[in-house]
N, C-alpha and C positions, 0 to 999 in steps of 0.2 A: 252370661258372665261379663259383665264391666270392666272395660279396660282401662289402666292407668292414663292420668292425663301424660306424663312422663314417657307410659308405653307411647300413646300415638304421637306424639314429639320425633320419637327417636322413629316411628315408622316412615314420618313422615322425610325426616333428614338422610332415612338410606334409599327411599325412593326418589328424591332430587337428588343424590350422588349418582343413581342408577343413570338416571337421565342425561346429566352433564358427561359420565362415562362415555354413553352412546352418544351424544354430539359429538363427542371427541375424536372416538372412532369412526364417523363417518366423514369429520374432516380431513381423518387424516388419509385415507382411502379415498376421498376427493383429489386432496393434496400428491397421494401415490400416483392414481393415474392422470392426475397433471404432469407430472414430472416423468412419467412414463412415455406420454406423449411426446412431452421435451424431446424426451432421446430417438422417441420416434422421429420427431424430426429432422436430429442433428443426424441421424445414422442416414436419412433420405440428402440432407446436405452432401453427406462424403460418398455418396455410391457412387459420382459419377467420377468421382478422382479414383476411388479404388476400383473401379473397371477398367479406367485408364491403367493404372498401372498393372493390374489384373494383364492383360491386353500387352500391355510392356511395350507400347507405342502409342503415338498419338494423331487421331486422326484429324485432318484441316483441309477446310475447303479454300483452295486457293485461286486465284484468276490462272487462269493458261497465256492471255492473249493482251494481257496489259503489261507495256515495255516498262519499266522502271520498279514495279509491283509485284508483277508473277505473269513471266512471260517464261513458255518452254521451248528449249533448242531442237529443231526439229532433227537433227545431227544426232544431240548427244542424249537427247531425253530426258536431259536435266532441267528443272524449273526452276530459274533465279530470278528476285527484286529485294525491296524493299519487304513486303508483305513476310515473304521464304524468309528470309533473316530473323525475323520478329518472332515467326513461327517458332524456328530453330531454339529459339531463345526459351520459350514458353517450355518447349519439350524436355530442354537440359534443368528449369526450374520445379517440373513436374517428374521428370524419370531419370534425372541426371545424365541425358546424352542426349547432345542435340541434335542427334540421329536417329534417336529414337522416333520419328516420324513418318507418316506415310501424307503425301498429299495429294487431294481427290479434285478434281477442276470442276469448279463452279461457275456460274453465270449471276447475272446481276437477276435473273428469274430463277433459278434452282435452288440459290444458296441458299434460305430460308425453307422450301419442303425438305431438303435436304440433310438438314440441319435439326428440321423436328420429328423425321421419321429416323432418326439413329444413324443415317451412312456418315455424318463424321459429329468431332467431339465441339469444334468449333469454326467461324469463318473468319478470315483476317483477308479480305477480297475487296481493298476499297471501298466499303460500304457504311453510307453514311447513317450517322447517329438522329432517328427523327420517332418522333413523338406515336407517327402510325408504327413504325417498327415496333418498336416498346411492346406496343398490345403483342406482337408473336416473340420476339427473344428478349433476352436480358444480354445489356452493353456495356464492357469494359470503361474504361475512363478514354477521354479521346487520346489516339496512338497517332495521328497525322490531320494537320489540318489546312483542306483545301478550300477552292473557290471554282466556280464552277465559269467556264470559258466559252471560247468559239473556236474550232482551227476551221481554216480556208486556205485555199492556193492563195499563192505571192499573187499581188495584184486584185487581188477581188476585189470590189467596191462596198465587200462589209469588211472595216473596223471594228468595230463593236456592238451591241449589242440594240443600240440606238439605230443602226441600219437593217436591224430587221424588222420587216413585214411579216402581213398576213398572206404576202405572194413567197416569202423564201423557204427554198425546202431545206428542212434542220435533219440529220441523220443524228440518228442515236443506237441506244442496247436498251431493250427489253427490261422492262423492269428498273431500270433505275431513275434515280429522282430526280435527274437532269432532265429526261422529257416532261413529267408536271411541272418543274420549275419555268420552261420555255413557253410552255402552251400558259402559265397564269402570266409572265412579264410580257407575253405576245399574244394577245388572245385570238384566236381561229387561226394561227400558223402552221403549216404543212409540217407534220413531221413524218418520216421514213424511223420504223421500226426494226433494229436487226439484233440477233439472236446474242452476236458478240462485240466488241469495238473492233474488232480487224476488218468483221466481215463490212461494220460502218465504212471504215478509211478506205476500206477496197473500193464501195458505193461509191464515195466522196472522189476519188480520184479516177471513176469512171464516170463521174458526171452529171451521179445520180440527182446530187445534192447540192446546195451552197453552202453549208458550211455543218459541220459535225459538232456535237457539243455536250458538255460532261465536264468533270472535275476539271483544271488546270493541269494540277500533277500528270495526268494522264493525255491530255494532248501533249503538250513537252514529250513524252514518252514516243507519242506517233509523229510527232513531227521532226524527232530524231532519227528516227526510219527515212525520212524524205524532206531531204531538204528545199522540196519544192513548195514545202505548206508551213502555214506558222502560226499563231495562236496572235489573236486580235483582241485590243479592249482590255478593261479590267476586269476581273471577276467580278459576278453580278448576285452572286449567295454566300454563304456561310458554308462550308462542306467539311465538319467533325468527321473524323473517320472511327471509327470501333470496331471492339473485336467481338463477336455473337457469339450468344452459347444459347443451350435453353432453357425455356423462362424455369424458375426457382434452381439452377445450379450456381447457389452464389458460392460454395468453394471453387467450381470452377473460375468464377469472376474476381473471386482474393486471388488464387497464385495468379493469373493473367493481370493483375494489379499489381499484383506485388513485384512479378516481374517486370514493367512497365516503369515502376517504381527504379529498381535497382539498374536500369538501364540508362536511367536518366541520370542518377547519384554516380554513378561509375567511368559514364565519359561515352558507354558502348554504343548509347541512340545518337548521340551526336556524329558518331563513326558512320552506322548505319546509314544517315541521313545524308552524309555528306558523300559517301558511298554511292549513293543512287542519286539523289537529286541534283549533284554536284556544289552544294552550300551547304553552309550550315545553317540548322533552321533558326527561326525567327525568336530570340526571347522575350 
């Protein structure tokens, strides 16, 4: 039997409808779990804020042992700087109580495993914003910014940075960027490694050492402890300070922005700043 030209016309136009159908539906089932994804994502964005608040506190790794930043009363067992404030600040922006926080002591070497195996939510511990960091955490917008120094006893015959050799011995802390920065502007110079900057300034004032060296902010801090030592020269690096989180919690990195933001609009970082460093910072 012979089919109309008419019939296979019309065969042929409901079988390209049929086709165009099924493209359509597979775009849009591509397009679903595209957008499924999306949410996937955006729901891995906020888990770390909704475990924070979950949690109903806010964990921070702070220095113990650095005067101006996050030093603890060995008295009262309370932890106050500069850093603590900032903290404080974050926890009232994320859980509405600036008490709602717990803070855990870190080191210029723990902060980081610390910080990516879960024992806290973020670091605000002097620690500087640098390109290796990057590869392990994600970094707030800079919250303080230093330069990196020398202290010595009154009298030393190092100035600055130009009096040191490949014979002077430089104390530092483990882990921080101030011992690479000393070993590239002095190359083969002795440096002494210690765990924390006290246990440095203790070396340094037993004789271990000629001169201690790390941010500015933070000599001023020890050389307020003892007025026998002072900070020499002018800073000889760039030292951005940030606040860690880990890598992909950028809601964590909006409110610590955001808050960073409203502290500056509102008068309060200027307070803070001049609070601890005794000035106001630098516009």
């Amino acid at each position: 039997m012979k089919m109309s030209k008419s019939f296979k016309m019309l065969s042929v136009l409901m079988i390209a409808a049929m086709l165009v159908i099924a493209g359509c539906g597979n775009n849009n089932a591509k397009n679903n779990a595209g957008g499924n994804d999306a949410a996937a994502g955006a729901a891995t964005d906020s888990e770390a804020i909704a475990k924070i608040k979950e949690r109903g506190k806010l964990l921070v790794g702070v220095k113990y042992d650095t005067r101006l930043f996050g030093l603890k009363d060995p008295a009262s067992g309370n932890v106050e700087g500069f850093d603590i404030d900032v903290s404080k600040a974050i926890a009232k922006k994320i859980l509405g109580d600036e008490n709602a926080i717990e803070l855990k002591e870190v080191t210029s070497k723990t902060r980081i495993p610390m910080l990516n195996n879960g024992e806290i939510d973020m670091v605000v511990a002097t620690m500087t914003i640098t390109e290796e960091r990057k590869k392990e955490v994600d970094f707030s917008d800079v919250y303080f910014q230093a330069g990196q120094s020398l202290l010595v006893k009154k009298g030393s015959p190092i100035t600055g940075l130009d009096d040191v050799t490949k014979d002077t011995k430089i104390l530092g802390s483990k882990g921080a960027t101030s011992i690479k920065n000393i070993k590239e502007k002095v190359p083969g110079v002795t440096v002494l490694e210690f765990d924390n900057y006290q246990d440095a300034f203790s070396a340094l004032k037993a004789g271990q050492g000629d001169a201690l060296t790390t941010d500015d902010a933070i000599l001023y801090g020890m050389a307020s402890q003892d007025p026998g030592y002072e900070v020499v020269g002018e800073p000889f690096t760039d030292e951005p300070y940030g606040i860690a989180v880990q890598k992909g919690n950028t809601d964590v990195v909006k409110a610590v922005n955001d808050t960073l933001a409203e502290l500056k609009t509102n008068g309060e970082y200027d307070a803070i700043y001049t609070k601890w460093i005794g000035k106001a910072p630098a516009k």
